[in-house]
Structures are given as C-alpha cells and as structure tokens.
C-alpha positions as CSV (number, residue, x, y, z in Angstrom):
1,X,14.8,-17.1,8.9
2,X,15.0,-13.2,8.3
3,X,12.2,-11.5,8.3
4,X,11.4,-8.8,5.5
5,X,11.6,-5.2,6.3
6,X,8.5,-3.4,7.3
7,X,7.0,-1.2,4.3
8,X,9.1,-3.3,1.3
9,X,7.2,-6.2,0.1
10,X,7.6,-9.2,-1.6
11,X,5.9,-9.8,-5.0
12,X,5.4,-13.7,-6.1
13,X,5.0,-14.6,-9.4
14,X,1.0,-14.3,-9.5
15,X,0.7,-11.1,-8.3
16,X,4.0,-10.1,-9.9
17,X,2.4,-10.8,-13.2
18,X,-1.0,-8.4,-12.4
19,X,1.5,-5.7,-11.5
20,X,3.1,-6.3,-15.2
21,X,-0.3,-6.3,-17.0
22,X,-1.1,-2.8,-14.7
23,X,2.6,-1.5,-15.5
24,X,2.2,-2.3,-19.6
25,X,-1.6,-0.4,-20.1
26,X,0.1,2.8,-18.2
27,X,3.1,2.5,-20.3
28,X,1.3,2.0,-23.6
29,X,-0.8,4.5,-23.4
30,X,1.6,6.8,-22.4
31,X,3.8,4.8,-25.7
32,X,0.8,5.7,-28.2
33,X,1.1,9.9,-27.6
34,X,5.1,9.6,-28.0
35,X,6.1,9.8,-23.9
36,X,9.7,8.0,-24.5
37,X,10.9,5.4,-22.0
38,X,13.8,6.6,-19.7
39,X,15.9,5.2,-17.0
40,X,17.3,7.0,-14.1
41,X,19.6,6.4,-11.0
42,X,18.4,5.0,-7.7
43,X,20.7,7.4,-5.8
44,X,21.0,11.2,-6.2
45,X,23.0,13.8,-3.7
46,X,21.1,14.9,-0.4
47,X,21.6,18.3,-1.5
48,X,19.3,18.1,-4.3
49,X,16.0,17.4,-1.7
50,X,17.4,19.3,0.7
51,X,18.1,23.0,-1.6
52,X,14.0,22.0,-3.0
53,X,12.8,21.1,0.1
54,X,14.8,22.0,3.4
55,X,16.6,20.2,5.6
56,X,13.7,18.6,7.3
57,X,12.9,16.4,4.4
58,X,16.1,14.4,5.4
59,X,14.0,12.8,7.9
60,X,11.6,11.4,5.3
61,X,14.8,10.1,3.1
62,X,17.0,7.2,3.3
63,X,20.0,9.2,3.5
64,X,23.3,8.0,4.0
65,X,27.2,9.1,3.6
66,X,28.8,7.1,0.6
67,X,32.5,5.4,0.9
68,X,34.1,8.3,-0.7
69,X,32.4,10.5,2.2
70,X,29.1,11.8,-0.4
71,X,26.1,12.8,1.1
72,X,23.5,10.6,-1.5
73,X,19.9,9.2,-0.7
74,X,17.5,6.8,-2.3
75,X,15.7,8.5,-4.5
76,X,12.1,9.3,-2.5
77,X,10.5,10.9,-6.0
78,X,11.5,11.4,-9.8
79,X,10.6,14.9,-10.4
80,X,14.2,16.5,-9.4
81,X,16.2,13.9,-11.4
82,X,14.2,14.9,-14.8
83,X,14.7,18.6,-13.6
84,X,18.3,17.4,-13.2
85,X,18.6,15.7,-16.9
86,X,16.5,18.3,-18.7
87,X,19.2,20.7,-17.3
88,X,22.1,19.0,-18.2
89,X,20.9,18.6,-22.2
90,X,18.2,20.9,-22.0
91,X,20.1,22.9,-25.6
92,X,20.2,19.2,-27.2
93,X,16.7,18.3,-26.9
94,X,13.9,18.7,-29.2
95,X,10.6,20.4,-27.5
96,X,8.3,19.4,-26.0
97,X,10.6,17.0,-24.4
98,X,8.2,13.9,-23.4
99,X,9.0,11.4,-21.2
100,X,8.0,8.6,-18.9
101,X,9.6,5.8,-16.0
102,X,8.6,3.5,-13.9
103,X,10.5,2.2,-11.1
104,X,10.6,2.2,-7.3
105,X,10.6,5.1,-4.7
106,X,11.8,5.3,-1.5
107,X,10.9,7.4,1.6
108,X,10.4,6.6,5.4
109,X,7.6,7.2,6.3
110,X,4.4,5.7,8.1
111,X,2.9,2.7,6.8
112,X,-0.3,2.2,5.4
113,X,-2.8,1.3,3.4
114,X,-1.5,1.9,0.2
115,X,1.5,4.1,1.1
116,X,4.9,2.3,2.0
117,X,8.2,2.7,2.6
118,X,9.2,1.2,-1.3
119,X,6.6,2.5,-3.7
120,X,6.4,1.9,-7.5
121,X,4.9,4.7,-9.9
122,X,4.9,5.4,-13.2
123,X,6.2,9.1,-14.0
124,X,4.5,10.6,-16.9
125,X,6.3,14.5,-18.1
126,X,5.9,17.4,-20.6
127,X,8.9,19.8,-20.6
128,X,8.5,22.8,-22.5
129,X,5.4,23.7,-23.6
130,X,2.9,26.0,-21.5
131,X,0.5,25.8,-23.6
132,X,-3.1,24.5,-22.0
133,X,-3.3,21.1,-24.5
134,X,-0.1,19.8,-22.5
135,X,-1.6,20.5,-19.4
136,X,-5.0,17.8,-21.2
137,X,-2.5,15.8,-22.7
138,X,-1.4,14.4,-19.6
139,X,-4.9,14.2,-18.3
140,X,-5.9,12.2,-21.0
141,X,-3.1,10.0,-20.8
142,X,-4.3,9.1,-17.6
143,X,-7.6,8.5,-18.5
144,X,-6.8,5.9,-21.4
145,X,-4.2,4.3,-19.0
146,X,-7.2,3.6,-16.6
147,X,-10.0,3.3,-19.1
148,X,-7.6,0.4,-20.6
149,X,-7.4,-1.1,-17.4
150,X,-11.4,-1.3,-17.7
151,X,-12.1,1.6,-15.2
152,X,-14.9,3.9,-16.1
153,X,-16.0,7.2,-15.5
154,X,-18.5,5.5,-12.7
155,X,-15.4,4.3,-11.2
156,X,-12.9,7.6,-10.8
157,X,-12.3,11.1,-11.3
158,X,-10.0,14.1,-11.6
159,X,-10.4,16.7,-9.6
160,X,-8.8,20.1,-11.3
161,X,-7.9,23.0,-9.3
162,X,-5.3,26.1,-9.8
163,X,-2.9,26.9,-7.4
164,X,-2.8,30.8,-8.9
165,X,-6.5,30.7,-7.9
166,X,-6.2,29.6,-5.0
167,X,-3.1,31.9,-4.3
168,X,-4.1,34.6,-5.8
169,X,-7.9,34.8,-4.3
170,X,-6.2,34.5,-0.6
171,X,-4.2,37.5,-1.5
172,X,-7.1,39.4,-2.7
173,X,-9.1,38.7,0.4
174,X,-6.6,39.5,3.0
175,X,-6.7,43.5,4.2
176,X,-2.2,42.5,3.8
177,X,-1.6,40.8,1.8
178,X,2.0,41.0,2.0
179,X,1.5,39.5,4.9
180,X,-0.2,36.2,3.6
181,X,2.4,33.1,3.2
182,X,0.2,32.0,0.3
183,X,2.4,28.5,0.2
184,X,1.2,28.2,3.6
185,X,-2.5,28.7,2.6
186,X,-2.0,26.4,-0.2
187,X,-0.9,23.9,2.3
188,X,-3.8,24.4,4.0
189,X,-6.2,23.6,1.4
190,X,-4.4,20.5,0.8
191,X,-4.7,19.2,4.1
192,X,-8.8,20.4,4.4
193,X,-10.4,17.2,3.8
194,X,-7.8,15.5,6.6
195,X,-8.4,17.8,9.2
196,X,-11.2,18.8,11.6
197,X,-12.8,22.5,10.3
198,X,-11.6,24.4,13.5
199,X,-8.2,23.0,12.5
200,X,-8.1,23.8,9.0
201,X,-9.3,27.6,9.4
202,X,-6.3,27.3,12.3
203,X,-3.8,26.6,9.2
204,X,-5.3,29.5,7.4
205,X,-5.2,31.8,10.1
206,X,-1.2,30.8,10.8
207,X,-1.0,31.9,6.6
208,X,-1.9,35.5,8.2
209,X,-6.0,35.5,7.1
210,X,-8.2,36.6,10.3
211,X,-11.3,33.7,10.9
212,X,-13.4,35.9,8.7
213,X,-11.3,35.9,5.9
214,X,-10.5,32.7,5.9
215,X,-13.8,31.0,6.4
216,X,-14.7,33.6,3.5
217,X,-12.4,32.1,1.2
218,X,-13.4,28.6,2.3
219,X,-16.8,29.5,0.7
220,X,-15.6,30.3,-2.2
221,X,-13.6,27.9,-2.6
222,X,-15.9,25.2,-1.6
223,X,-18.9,26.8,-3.7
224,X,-17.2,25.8,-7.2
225,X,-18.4,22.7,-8.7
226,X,-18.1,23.5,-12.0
227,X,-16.5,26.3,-14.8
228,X,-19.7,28.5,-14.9
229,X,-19.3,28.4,-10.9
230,X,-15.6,30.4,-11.7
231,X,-17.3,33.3,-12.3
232,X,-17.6,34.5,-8.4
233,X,-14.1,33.1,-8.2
234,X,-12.3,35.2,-10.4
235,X,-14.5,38.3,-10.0
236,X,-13.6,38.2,-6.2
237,X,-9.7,37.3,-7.2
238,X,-9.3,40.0,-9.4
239,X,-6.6,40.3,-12.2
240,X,-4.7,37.6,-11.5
241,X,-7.2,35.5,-10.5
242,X,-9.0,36.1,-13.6
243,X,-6.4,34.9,-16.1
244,X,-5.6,31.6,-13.9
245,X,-9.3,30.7,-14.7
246,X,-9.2,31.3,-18.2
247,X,-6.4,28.7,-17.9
248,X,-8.2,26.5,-16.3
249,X,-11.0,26.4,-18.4
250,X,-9.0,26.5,-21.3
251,X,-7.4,23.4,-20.2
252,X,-10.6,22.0,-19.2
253,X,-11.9,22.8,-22.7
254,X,-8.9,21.5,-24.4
255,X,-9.5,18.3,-22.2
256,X,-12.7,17.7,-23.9
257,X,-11.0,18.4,-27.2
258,X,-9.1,15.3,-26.1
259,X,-11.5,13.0,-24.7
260,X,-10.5,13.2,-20.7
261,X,-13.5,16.0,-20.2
262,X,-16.0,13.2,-19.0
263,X,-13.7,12.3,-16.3
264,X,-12.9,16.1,-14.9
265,X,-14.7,18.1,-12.3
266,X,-13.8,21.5,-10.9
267,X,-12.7,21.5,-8.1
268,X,-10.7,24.6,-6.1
269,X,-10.7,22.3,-2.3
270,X,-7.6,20.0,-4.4
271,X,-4.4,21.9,-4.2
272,X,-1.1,19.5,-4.0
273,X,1.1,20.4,-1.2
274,X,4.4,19.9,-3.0
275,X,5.9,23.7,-2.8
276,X,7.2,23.4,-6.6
277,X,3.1,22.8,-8.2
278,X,2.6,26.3,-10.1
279,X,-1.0,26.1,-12.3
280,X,-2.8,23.9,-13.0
281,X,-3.3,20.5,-10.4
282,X,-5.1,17.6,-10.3
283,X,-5.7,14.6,-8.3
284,X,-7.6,11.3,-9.5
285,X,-10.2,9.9,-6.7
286,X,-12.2,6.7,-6.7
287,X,-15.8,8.2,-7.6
288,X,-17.0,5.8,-5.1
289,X,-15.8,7.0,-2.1
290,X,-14.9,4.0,-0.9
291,X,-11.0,4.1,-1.6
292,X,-11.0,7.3,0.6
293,X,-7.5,8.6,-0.5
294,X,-6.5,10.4,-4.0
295,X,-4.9,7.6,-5.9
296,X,-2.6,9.9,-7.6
297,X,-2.1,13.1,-8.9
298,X,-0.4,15.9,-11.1
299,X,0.4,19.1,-12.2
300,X,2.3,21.9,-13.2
301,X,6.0,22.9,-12.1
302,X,6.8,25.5,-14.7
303,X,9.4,27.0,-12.3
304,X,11.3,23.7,-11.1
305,X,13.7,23.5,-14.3
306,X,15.3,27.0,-13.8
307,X,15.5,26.4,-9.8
308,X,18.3,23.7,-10.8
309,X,20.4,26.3,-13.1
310,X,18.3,25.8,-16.3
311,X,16.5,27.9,-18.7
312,X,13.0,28.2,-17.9
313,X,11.2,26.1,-19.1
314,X,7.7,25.3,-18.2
315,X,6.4,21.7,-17.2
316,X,3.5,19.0,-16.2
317,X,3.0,16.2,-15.5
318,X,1.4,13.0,-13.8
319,X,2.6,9.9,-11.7
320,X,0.3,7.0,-10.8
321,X,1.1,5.1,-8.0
322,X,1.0,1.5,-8.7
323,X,-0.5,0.5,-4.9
324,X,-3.2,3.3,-5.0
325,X,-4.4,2.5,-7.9
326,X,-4.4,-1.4,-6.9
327,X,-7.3,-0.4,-4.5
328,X,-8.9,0.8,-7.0
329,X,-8.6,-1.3,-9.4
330,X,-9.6,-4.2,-6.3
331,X,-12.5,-2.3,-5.6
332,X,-13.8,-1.9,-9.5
333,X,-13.2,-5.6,-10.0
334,X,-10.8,-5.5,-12.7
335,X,-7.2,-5.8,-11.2
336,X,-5.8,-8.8,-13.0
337,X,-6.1,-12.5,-12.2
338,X,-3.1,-13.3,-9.8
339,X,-2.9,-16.9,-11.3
340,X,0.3,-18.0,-13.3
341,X,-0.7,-18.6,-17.2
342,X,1.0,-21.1,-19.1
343,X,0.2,-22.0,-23.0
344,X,2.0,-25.5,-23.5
345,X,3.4,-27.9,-20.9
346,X,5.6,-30.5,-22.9
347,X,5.4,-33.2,-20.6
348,X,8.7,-35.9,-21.8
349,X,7.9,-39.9,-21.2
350,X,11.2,-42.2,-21.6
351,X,13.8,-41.2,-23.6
352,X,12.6,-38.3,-25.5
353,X,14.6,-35.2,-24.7
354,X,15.3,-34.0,-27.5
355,X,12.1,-34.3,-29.2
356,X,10.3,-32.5,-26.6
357,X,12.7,-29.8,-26.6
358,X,12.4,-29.3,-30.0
359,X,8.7,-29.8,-29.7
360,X,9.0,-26.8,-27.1
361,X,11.4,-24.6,-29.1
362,X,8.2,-24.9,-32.4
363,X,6.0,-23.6,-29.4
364,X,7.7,-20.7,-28.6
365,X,8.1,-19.3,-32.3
366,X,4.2,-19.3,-32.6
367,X,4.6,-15.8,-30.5
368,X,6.2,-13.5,-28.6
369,X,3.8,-14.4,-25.6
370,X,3.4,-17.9,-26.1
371,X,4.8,-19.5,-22.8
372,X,5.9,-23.2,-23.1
373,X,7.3,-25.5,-20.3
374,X,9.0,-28.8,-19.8
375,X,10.4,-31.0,-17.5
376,X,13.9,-29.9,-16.0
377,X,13.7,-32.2,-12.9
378,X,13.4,-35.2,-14.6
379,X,10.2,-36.3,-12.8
380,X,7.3,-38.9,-13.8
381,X,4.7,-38.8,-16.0
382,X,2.4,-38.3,-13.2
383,X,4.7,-35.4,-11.5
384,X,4.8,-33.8,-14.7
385,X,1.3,-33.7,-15.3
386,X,0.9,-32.4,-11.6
387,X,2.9,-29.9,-12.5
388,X,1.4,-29.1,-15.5
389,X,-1.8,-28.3,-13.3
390,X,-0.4,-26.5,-11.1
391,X,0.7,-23.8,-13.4
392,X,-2.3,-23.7,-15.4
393,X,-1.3,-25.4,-18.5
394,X,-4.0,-24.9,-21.5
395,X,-2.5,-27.9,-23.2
396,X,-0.1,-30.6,-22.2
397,X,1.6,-32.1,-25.2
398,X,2.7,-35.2,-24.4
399,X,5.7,-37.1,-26.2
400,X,6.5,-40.1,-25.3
401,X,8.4,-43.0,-26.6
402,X,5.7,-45.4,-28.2
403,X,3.9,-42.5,-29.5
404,X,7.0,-41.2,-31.7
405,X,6.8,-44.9,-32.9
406,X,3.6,-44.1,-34.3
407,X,4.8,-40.6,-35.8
408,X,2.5,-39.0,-33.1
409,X,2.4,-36.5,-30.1
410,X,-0.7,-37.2,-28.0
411,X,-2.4,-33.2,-26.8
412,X,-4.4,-33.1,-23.9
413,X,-6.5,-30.4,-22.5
414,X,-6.3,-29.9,-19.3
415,X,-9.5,-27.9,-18.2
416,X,-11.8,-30.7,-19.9
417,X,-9.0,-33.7,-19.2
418,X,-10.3,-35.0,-22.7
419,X,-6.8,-35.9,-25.5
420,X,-6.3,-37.1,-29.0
421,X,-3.4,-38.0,-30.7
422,X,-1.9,-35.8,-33.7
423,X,0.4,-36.6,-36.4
424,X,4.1,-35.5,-35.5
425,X,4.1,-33.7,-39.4
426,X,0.8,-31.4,-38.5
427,X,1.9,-30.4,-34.8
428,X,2.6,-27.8,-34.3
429,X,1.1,-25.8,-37.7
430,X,2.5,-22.7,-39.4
431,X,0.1,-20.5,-38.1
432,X,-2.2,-19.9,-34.7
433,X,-2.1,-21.6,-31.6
434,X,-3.2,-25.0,-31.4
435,X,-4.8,-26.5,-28.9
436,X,-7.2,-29.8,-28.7
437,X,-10.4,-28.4,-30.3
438,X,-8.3,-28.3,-33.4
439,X,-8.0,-31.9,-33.6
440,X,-10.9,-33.8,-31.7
C-alpha cells in the first residue's frame, strides 16, 4: 500500500461530482458575460516567479531542473502565465481580452484547513480596460457565481479597499515619506487581522511610520465602513488619495449599476499582499464569521503586463478557490449532494444483450445528461438490481427474456419498489424522460 502525499487529495466519484456542479455555476456565469475558456501549461521557468517575486519564493514552489538542464516549476498561481500569453499576442487580440481557467495549483506550503499543497481555482481576467465597470464586472461575476450556487447576501461578502489609498495616506502621514516602504505598509495591513495589535503597529513601524503615525493611520483606516466614511480618508490623503477614492466609489457605484452593490462593503483593513495588486482589491468573507478566512479574493494589476515586456496594459481580476469556498458552501448548507445520480439502470435477464443495449443506447439520446447503466459483469438479476441501488437508479428497466415474448419491458421504480410492465413499441417515447408514474 502507498500512502497519498500529504496536502494532494483524492476525489471519489460523489464528491468529485459536487466539485463538477461547483466548477460548472463558476464557469457559467463567468460563460454568460463572454470570459472565454483557456487552457495553460502546468510548468513554466523558475525565472518567471523568481524576476516577480524574488528568490525566496523558490521555497514556496515545486521547483526542479528539467532533463535538458531548465530551471521550471509547477505552476503555484495563473496570473504570470496570462501576463505571459497577453504578451506574446497582446497586438492580435481584440480588447478587453476576457478570459477564464480552471485547473490545479501547486505550492508547498503548510497544510490546513482549506489551504493545501494541490489547490484548484477558477481564474476569472479582464485585460485592457481601466475603466471602473471592469473593475464591477468581475465583482459581479462573482456574485452570480455564488448566488447560483444558492449563497446569499446573509451568507458572504466583499470587502473593497484601494491599495493607492492605503499607500498614498501612509505617505501623507509620515513627516518622510521617502522614507516609507509603502509595499511594506501594505503588507502590513494585510496581515492586521492575523496578528496581535503590538505586532501589527511593529510591521508598520519597520515601513518607517513612528507609533503615532501608525496607530493614526490605523484609525483611519479602521473608521471607514462605508463611501460617505471616505471623506476623512481622502481629505487626510490628499491629491492622490483623493482620486483613488473617486475610483473606488466609482467602482462601487458601477457595482450597483451591475447588481453586485448588495454584496459590497468598504473596507480600507483588506489590502492583498501580492506585491503586483495596484487599485482596486477585494476579498469575499463568509458574513457569518464562522469560516474565519477570506475565501477568495481579487483585484487590480494594471502594471503586471508591461513588467513581462508588454505594452501596458491595465488589468483585474478574481480567482475562487474551489476548497474555500467548499466551507462555505458546507457551512450555508448548499454544497451539493455527494451521492452518485443515475437516470436508468437496464438490468439484462437471460439472453437479452442486445436488446438491453439497444434499450440503453434510446436512453441516452433522451439527453445530454441522461445517465444510463447496464450490466458489464454479467451478474444476476439480484446483483444487478443491487447494483442498481447502490448507485441510485431512478428506474430500473428490466428486459428479460419472457417479457420480450410478450412485446414488453417491465420499469421499476426504485425509491417506491412498485413496477408495471410497458409495451416494447411505447418505451422509451419521443420526448421526456420516462419513468413509472407515466405508466402505472
């Protein structure tokens, strides 16, 4: 026996087929505002993380020298391969370039609840438009993705912030503020809610922002709960501060334009600690509390295209992680049954092979998602109806020798146990799915 590795799972076929139902409602509603399906490699050069992130992210990657002597890695996120694709076609495309993935991740890391070493995610990207309805676009993708899955606004939020805010307003505060690493105070703010307070104004302070100063901006930051409460912000911030809130609320506004405005909330204390985020962020939490982590989150890169030798071209985007957002789903009551589903089981008495399988083949062409089964183990009647049970038939169709002598197929429902027999000619019909009511 081997044993799996620690932080890759397993998925069976019950729980493989929630994970589908989840996968489809994020891809269709990413489908119905035109985000095109794309497929990328699961291997990409070192030096890609390494120029965007520094040498110490090879720690985090599963990095290894190829056969011809290449320095690749699994890829541990998506966002540098688009950056890497928009480059290499950026002339050929049509703006805004839309796009969206899903697939696994990899990065080592520490395992947890809902964070492992193999990660699925569905990557959802605007390229080339700054304007602030891409910015609610994406938002509201998000929102009809979860809202499909029957989540409600009782059940999560996003929490919008600015990073040019948040940068700008430690600037403005500091008596250098040349001498403020505002990535570094950025950082901070991302890692407030994790840390202890005498710890988090520590961060600040190593950002170059005395105690005063930084429990200062703190309160600022912290006192903002919703647009009218931008007012101190940005009049504190000055200039630049000032037009990063009018982009917020313009993208707030153009979020309610779109229908995702129910499900925002300011909220300056979220900040994203990737080094490439540039405006606008976001991060979805369960409103609850009770899944204590974001479940995903997004944001602008608007400079992440030209780092990579491209034009500039500005950029958002969001990725929902498929086992975040299982918690919450879990905790809301609506992930998907994990049971198999199974429309017809055409259970084959004697010799009757080909009938049923031609029985079987009618079945199918009823629908694309009509799932039919028969015997392939040449088992009993009584196996085969085990069988049948055990993978949740709705109907067992039973053909058998003596009935085909009487020109019929005797349908069974399984939940109820009752059956009648139905004239071979009527079974199955031109249209619908039939099951027993139809002909008790």
């Amino acid at each position: 026996m081997y044993d799996g590795l620690k932080g890759f799972r397993d998925f069976y076929p019950g729980e493989q087929s929630a994970r589908r139902e989840v996968t489809d409602a994020i891809e269709d509603a990413a489908s119905r505002y035109g985000f095109r399906e794309i497929a990328t490699p699961a291997l990409e050069r070192t030096e890609m993380y390494v120029d965007k992130s520094g040498e110490e992210i090879v720690e985090e990657l599963y990095a290894f020298d190829d056969k011809g002597g290449r320095g690749v890695s699994m890829t541990p996120e998506l966002t540098p391969t688009v950056a890497r694709m928009v480059v290499a076609k950026g002339q050929e495309l049509s703006k805004p370039i839309k796009w969206m993935s899903t697939r696994p991740f990899w990065r080592y890391e520490q395992v947890q609840q809902g964070r492992f070493r193999e990660f699925y995610q569905t990557n959802i990207d605007v390229f080339g438009s700054s304007a602030p309805e891409a910015d609610a676009e994406v938002l509201a993708v998000a929102a009809d993705a979860l809202t499909d899955l029957g989540l409600t606004g009782d059940d999560f939020e996003f929490r919008v912030s600015h990073r040019d805010i948040l940068g700008g307003l430690v600037r403005a505060l500091a008596d250098d503020p040349d001498a403020v690493d505002t990535e570094i105070a950025i950082r901070a703010v991302d890692k407030r809610a994790k840390v202890d307070d005498g710890e988090y104004l520590g961060l600040l302070s190593d950002a170059g922002l005395d105690r005063a100063t930084a429990r200062e901006f703190d309160d600022l930051i912290s006192g903002v709960d919703a647009p009218e409460d931008l007012d101190a912000v940005a009049e504190a911030g000055g200039e630049d501060v000032e037009d990063a809130v009018e982009n917020l609320r313009n993208v707030l506004a153009a979020a309610d334009d779109f229908g995702a405005g129910e499900f925002c909330e300011v909220s300056l204390t979220t900040a994203r600690g990737l080094d490439y985020y540039t405006g606008v962020v976001f991060e979805c939490f369960d409103s609850t509390g009770e899944v204590s982590r974001s479940v995903f989150g997004g944001g602008r890169y608007d400079d992440l295209i030209e780092s990579f030798g491209g034009q500039p071209t500005p950029a958002v985007g969001v990725a929902p992680g498929h086992a975040t957002l299982k918690l919450l789903c879990q905790r809301a009551g609506v992930w998907p049954d994990e049971e198999l589903t199974t429309d017809y089981y055409v259970l084959s008495v004697g010799d009757t092979r080909g009938e049923a399988a031609a029985l079987a083949r009618d079945l199918r062409a009823l629908g694309d998602d009509v799932v039919v089964e028969g015997d392939v183990s040449d088992r009993s009647f009584g196996a085969q109806l085990g069988y049948a049970d055990s993978i949740n038939a709705e109907t067992v169709v039973v053909v058998g020798e003596r009935d085909l002598e009487n020109g019929e197929y005797t349908v069974k429902d399984m939940e109820s146990g009752d059956e009648t027999t139905v004239p071979v000619e009527e079974f199955p019909p031109e249209e619908g799915l039939p099951t027993y009511e139809d002909y008790e």
